[in-house]
N, C-alpha and C positions, 0 to 999 in steps of 0.2 A: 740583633736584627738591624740590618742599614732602616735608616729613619729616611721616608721619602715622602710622608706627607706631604709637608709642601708643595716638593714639587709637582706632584699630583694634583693638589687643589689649583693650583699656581696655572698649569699646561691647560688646565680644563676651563676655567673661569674666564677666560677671555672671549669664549666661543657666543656668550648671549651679544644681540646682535651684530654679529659675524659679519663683514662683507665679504665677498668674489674679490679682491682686492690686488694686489699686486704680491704681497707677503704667502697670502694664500694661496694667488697661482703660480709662483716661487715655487711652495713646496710644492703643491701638485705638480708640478713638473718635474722638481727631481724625483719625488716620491713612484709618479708614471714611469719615468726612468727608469731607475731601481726594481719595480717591479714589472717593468714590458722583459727587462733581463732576466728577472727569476721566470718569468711564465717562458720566455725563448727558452733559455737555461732547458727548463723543467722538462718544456715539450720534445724539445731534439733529446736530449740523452733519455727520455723516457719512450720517444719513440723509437728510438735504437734496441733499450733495456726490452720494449716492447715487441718491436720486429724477431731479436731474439729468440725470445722466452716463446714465441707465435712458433716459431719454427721447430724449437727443441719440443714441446708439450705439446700433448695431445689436444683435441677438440674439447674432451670429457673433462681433461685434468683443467682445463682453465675456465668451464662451465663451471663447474663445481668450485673453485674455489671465484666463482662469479655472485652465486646464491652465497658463499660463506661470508663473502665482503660484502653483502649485503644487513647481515645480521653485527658484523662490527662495526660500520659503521651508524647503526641503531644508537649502540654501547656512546660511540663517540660525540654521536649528536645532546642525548639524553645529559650527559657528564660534563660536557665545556659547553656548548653549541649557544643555548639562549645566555649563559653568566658571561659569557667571554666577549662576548656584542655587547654587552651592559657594560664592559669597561670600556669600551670603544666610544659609545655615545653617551655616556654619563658627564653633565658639566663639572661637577665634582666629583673627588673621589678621595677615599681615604684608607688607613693601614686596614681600619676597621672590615672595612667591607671588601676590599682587596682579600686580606688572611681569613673572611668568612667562604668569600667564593672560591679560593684554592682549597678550603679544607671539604669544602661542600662536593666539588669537582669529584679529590681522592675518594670521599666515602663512596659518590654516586659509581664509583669508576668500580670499585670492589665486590659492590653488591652487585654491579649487572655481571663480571665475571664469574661469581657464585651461581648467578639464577644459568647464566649459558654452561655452566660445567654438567648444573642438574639435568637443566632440559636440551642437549642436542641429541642424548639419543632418540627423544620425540621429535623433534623438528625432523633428524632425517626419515625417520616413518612416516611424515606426514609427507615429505619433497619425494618421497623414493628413491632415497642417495643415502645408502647407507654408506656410502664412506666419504659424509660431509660429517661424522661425528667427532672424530679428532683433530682434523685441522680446523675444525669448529672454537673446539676447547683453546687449543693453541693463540689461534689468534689473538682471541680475547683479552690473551694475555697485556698485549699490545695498549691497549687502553688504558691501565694505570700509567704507563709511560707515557704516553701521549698527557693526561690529564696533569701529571706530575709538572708538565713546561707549558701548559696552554697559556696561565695566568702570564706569565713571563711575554710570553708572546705577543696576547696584546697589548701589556704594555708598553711593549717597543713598537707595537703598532701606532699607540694612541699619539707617540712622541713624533710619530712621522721618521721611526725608523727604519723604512723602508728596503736598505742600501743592508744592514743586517742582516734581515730577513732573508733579503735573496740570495746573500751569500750561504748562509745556514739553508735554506732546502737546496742550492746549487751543492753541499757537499753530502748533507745526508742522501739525495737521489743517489748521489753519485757510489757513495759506498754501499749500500743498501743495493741500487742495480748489479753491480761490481758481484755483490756476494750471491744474490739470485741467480745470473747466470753462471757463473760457477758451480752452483749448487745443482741449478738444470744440467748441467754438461757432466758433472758426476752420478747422473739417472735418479735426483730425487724428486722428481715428478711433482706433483701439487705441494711438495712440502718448500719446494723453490723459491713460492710465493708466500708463504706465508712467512720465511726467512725475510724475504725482501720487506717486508712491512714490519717487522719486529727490528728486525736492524737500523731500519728507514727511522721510524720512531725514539728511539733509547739514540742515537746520534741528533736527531733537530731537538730531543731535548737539553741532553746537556753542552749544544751549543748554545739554546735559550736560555740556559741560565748562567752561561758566559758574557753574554752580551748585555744582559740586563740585572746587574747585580743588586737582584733583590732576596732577602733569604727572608720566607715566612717565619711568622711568629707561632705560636699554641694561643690561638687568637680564635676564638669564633664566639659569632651573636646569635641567636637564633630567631629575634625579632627585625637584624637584618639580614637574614638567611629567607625568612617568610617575605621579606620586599621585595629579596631580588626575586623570589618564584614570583610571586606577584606579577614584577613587571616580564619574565622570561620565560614564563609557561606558553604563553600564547604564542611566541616567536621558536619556543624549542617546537612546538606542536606542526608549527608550518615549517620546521624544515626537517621534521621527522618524514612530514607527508610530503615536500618535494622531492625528498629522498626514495620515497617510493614510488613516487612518478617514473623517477629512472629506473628503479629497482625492482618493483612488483614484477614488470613482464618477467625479469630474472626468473622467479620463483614458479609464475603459472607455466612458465613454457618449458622449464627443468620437469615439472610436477604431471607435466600435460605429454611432454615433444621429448624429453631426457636432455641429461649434461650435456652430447656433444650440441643440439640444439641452441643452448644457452652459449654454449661457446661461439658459435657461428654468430648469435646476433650481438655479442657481447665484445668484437673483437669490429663488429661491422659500425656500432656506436660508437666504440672506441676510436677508432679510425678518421672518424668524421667528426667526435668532438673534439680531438689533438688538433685539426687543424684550424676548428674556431677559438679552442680556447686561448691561445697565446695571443690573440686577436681581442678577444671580450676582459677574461678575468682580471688583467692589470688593470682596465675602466672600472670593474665593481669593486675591485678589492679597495682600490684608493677612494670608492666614489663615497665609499660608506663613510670614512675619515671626515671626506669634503662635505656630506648632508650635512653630516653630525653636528659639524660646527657654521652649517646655516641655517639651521633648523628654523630659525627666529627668522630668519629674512628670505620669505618665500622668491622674492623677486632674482634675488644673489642666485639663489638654490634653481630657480627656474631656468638660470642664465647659465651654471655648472654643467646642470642637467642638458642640456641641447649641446652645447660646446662638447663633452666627450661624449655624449650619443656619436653625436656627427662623427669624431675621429674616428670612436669603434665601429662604427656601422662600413665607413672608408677602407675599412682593415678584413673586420669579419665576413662582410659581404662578400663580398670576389674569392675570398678563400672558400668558403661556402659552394659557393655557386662552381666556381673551377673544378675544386674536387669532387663536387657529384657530377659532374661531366666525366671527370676522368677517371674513377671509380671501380667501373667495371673491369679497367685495364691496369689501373694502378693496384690495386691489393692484392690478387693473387701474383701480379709482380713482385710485389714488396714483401708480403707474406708469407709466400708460396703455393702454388695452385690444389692445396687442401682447401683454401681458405676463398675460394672464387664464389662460391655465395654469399658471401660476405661482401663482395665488391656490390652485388645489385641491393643489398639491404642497405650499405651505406647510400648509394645513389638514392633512393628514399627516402635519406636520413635528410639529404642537403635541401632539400625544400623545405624543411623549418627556418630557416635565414632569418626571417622577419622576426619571428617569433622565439627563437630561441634567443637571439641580439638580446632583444626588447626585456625579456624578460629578469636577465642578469643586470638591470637599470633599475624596473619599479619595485624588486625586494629591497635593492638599499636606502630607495627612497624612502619605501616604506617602513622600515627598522628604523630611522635617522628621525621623523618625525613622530613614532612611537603608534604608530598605527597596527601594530601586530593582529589585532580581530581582524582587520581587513586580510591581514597576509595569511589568516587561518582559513578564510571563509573561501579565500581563491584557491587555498592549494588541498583543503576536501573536495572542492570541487570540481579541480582538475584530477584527482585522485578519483574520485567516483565515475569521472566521464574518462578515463583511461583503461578501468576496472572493469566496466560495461563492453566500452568497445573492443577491449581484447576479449573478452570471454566470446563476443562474439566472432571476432576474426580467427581466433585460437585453431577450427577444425580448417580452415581454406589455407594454413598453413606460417610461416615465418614471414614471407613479403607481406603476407594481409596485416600480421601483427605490427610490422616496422609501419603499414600504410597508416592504421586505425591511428599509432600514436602521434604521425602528424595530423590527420585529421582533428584529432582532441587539440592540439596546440593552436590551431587556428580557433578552433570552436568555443574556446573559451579566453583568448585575448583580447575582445572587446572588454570583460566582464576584467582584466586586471586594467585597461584603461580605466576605465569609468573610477576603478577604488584609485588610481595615482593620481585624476581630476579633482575629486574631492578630500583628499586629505592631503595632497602640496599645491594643490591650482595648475600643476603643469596637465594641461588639454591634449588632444590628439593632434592640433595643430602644430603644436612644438615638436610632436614627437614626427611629426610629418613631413615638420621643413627639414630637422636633422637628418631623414635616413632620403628624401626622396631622388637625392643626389645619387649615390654610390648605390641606391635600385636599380634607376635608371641603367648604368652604367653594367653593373654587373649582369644586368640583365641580356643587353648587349652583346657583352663577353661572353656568357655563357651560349648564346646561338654559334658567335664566329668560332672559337674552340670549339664547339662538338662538328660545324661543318670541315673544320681543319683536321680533326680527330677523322670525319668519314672519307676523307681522300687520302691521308695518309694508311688510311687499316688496309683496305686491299685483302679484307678476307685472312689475312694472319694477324697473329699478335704482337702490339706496337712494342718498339725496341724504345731502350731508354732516349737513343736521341732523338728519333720520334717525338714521343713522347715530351721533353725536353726544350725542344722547337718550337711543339704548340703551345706549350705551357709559357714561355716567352715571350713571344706573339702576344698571347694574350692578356698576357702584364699588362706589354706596352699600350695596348691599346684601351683595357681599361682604365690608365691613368690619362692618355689622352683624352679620352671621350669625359671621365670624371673633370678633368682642369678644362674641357669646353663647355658644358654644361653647365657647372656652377661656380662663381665669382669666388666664391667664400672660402672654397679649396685653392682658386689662384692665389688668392691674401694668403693664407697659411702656407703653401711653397714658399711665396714672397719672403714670408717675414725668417724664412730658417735662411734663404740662400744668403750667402756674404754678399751683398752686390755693392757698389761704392758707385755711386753719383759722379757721371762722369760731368767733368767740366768744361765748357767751351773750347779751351785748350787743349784741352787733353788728345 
């Protein structure tokens, strides 16, 4: 077995108190790099593989295996999800507890594919999808693979190898997409998908353990097997339950409206979170890295925290906001006009902005300083007021269900301020100076693009260059209105352009 203690204890021990320093925002900048590319990467060729797959497959078949990815990723969370952030934010770390959490991961991985092999034929009795029972099994499958390269993973995460990473899902998407649509194009219908994520998986693994050449030992403790549940119960628990924040409507509106239903809102989410994610997830993926190692120095950590607020909110915002303008006219374009209710669910979807940004910020913060009870207590409770309010929306149909779950997101974002106050000291006022810049602004944008949008419609449906035009327009103008507004967005142009100090002379 390659011996890397060391290095482990070595990469980790430097982090107690950490500053925001020049070395740190070094790598977070390449790190940002490297992963603004994998999340680009990710998004275009998944929105292609997606576009696709929308076209070729039914409503029904991608409903259904909507509720099915539902249930594996349970498997996924339960298996890697809390051990694998414990190597991320641990100041030390060793063989020991590294080859207890890989062997922990495989067992947990094997037993949930046993319990899913017993029980889908009752899950689909209880969803009324009887044929969610074999690509059920199938999936599953997926999870020992996946758990097989997680440890590997984050340890090339915890090194700040970021520039790895993104290459390895830039070719697992790519083959994995590659073979799903082929598989849809020779009429295998839901089983497309679930090719696509078994192939996706067994390829980012044995890239993960190319890149990080660690080979486990027959190594486990079981006293620190009990530490790490310890500290990653409470952290698997909260992202089992954010998982079902996304996920439940999945299951009540299959259970309640049928597959193709699920399909319609599943494709209308998808839609609107492709185009925030390439926006947000490079800030949290890296941000978790960056607590982690200022956990000790609330003031550094406060200073992290605002600085890529502000850049992701500059990003995410306007994407946000543009696409739920453009919404109704862009998806059945892009998708195909089966899919034109889906345009008005996502328009629904984009008035989360605030709150969904916000939110991809105070989970890192709060994994980094180890506050997991907090992250439990928000996301049952966003889980309960989600539950409630679709049950209620559930008979006035799909729009009331997309409304209710913004509503819950605003209804309960005070209550995840208040816990990111008291367990790092960053206030609402931080979070206030960060975004109230690129609000403004896209707020702006969004009136002129939909008035650009109603003079251009004329009663037909906008052509891409249309379309195109406005979308242009309103680029330019939210970055001007953004670089008039706020100073702090001039300084950051400033400091990328090359500009040279002209001389008297010159």
């Amino acid at each position: 077995m390659t011996d890397k203690s060391t290095e482990f204890s070595d990469n980790a021990s430097s982090t107690a108190g950490a500053m925001f320093d020049n070395s740190l925002r070094q790598k977070t900048k390449s790190s940002l790099g490297w992963t603004v590319t994998k999340a680009l990467s990710d998004q275009v060729f998944s929105l292609v593989i997606f576009i696709m797959l929308a076209r070729l497959l039914t409503k029904e078949e991608i409903g259904i295996f909507a509720m099915v990815y539902v249930f594996s990723e349970v498997g996924r969370i339960i298996a890697t999800g809390g051990l694998v952030q414990l190597i991320a934010r641990a100041k030390k770390i060793d063989n020991l507890q590294i080859n207890t959490i890989f062997w922990t991961n495989m067992g947990i991985a094997f037993v949930y594919v046993g319990l899913i092999w017993i029980l889908a034929p009752v899950l689909a009795d209880l969803l009324n999808q009887p044929g969610l029972t074999d690509p059920l099994r199938i999936l599953s499958l997926a999870l020992p693979i996946n758990a097989l390269g997680a440890s590997h993973f984050a340890l090339r995460l915890r090194e700040f190898g970021h520039k790895t990473v993104a290459v390895r899902s830039i070719l697992a998407g790519i083959i994995g997409g590659t073979t799903a649509v082929a598989a849809a194009m020779s009429g295998w219908g839901i089983w497309s998908l679930v090719v696509q994520r078994c192939v996706t998986e067994a390829v980012s693994t044995i890239l993960a353990w190319a890149s990080y050449r660690w080979i486990p030992a027959f190594q486990f403790n079981w006293a620190q097997a009990k530490q790490n549940f310890a500290f990653t119960s409470n952290l698997t628990i909260a992202q089992l339950i954010f998982l079902m924040l996304v996920r439940v409507q999945d299951l009540l509106i299959g259970a309640s409206l049928g597959a193709a239903a699920v399909g319609i809102y599943r494709v209308a989410w998808r839609s609107t979170e492709m185009f925030a994610a390439a926006a947000i997830q490079p800030f949290s993926a890296v941000g978790l890295q960056i607590y982690s190692r200022l956990q000790d120095n609330p003031t550094a950590m406060k200073q992290a925290y605002k600085a890529m607020l502000g850049i992701c909110a500059a990003l995410s915002f306007p994407a946000l906001v543009g696409f739920g303008v453009i919404a109704p006219d862009l998806v059945p374009l892009v998708f195909g006009s089966k899919w034109e209710a889906a345009g008005t669910l996502a328009q629904v979807f984009a008035f989360m902005a605030i709150p969904y940004t916000l939110n991809f910020f105070a989970s890192p913060v709060l994994s980094a300083v180890g506050n997991s009870h907090r992250q439990r207590t928000l996301a049952i409770t966003q889980l309960v007021t989600t539950l409630i309010l679709t049950l209620i929306a559930l008979p006035f149909g799909l729009t009331a269900v997309a409304i209710a779950y913004v509503i819950r997101s605003y209804l309960t974002l005070p209550l995840q301020m208040r816990f990111l106050k008291e367990a790092s000291g960053i206030g609402m006022r931080t979070t206030f100076d960060a975004i109230k810049a690129p609000f403004i602004a896209s707020t702006l944008m969004g009136f002129l693009l939909w008035s650009t949008l109603q003079i251009f419609a004329d009663d037909q449906p906008l052509s891409w260059m249309k379309l195109f035009a406005a979308i242009a327009g309103a680029a330019l103008f939210y970055a001007a209105a953004l670089l008039t507004i706020s100073a702090t967005y001039r300084r950051l142009v400033t400091d990328f352009l090359p500009l040279k100090e002209l001389s008297p002379n010159a």
